[in-house]
C-alpha positions in Angstrom: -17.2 -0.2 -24.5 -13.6 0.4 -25.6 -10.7 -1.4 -23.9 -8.4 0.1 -21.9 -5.0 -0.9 -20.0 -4.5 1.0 -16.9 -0.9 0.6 -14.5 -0.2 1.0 -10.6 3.1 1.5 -9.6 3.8 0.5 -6.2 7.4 0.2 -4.6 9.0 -2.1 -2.5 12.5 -2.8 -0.8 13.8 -6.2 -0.2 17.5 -7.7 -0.4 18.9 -10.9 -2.5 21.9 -12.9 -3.5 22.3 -14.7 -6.6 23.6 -18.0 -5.9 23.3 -21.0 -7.9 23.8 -24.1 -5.7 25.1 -26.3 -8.6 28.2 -24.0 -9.2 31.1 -23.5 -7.4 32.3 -20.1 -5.6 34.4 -19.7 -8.4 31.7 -20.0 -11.3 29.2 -17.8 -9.1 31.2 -15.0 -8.2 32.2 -15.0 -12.4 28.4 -14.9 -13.6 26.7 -12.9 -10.9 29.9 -10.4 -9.6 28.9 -8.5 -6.8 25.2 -9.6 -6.6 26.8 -13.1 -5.5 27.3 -11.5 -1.9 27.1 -14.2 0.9 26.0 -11.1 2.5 23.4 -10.5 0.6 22.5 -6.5 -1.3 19.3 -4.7 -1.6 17.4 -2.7 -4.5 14.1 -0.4 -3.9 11.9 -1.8 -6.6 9.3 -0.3 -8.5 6.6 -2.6 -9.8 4.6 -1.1 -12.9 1.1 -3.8 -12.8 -0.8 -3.4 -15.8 -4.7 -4.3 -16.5 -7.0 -4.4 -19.3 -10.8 -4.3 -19.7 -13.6 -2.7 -20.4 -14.5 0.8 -19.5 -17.1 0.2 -16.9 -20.3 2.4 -15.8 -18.5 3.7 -13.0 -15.3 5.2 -15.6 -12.7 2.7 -14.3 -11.6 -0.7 -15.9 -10.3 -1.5 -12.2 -10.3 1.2 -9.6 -6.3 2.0 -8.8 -6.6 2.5 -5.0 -8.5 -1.7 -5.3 -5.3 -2.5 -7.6 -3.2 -1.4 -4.9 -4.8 -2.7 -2.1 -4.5 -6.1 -3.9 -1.0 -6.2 -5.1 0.2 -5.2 -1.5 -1.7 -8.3 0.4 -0.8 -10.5 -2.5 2.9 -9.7 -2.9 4.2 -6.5 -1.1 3.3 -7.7 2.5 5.8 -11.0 1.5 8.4 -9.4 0.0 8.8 -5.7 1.1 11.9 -5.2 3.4 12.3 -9.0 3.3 15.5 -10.8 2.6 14.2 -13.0 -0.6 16.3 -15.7 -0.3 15.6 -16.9 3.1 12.0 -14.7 4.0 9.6 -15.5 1.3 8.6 -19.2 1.1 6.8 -18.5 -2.4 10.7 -18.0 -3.4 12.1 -21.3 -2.2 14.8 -22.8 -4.1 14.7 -19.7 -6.5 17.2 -17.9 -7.4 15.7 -14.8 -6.4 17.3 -12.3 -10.0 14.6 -10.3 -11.3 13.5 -12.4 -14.1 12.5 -15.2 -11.6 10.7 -12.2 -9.4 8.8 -11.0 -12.2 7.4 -14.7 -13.3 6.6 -15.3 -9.4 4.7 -12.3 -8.6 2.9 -12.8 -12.2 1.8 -16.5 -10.9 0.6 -14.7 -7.6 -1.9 -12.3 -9.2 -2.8 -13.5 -12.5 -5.9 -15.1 -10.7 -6.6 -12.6 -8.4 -7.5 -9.7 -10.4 -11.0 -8.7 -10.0 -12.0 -7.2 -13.4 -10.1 -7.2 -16.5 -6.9 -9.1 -16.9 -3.5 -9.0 -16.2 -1.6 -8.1 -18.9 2.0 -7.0 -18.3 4.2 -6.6 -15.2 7.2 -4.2 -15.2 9.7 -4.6 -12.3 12.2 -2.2 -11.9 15.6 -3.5 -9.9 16.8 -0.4 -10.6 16.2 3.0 -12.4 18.2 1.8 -15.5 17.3 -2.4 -15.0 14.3 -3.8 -15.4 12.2 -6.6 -17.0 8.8 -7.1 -18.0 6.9 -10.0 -18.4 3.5 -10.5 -20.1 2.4 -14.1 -18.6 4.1 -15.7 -22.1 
């Protein structure tokens, strides 16, 4: 059977501040600017989960809609209009940037897929920022 990598996109909003406890007000408002609001700022993400397997008998490596349903109980549900500094307890004493969301969400499926195997994440902060990890 030939091997195929299939993606859902799903979508989520949640708000964040970058703050690194160690530095002073001074050294985080120079290395995060605005996204060092005590008020915290928001993005609507887009999450690009990736999967690779076999063809199966029934045409699908992983059936989409299952992919979905998956990723939202797994992650959305936590983080979708959630602040994620102070709402999601899988983000304790993270600071919450998009490199560190990307590696968390990563630990949270990588296990959980049913068929196939994770094998890239791309999360969109905004529609010209985003990162991808591949579990490396």
């Amino acid at each position: 059977m030939p091997t195929v990598r299939v993606t859902r996109r799903v979508h989520f909003s949640a708000a964040h501040r970058l703050h690194a406890e160690g530095l002073s007000a001074e050294e985080n408002a120079r290395l995060y600017g605005l996204c060092n609001s005590p008020n915290f700022h928001g993005h609507n993400y887009e999450l690009d989960v990736t999967v690779e397997g076999e063809v199966e008998d029934t045409g699908y490596v992983l059936d989409l809609g299952e992919l979905r349903d998956l990723v939202e109980a797994v992650v959305l549900n936590d983080l979708d209009h959630r602040n994620l500094n102070e709402d999601v307890a899988w983000l304790e004493g993270v600071i919450p940037s998009t490199e560190n969301l990307v590696v968390r969400i990563w630990e949270r499926l990588v296990e959980q897929i049913p068929r196939g195997r994770l094998v890239r994440l791309v999360l969109w902060e905004t529609p010209r920022n985003y990162v991808e990890y591949s579990g490396d």
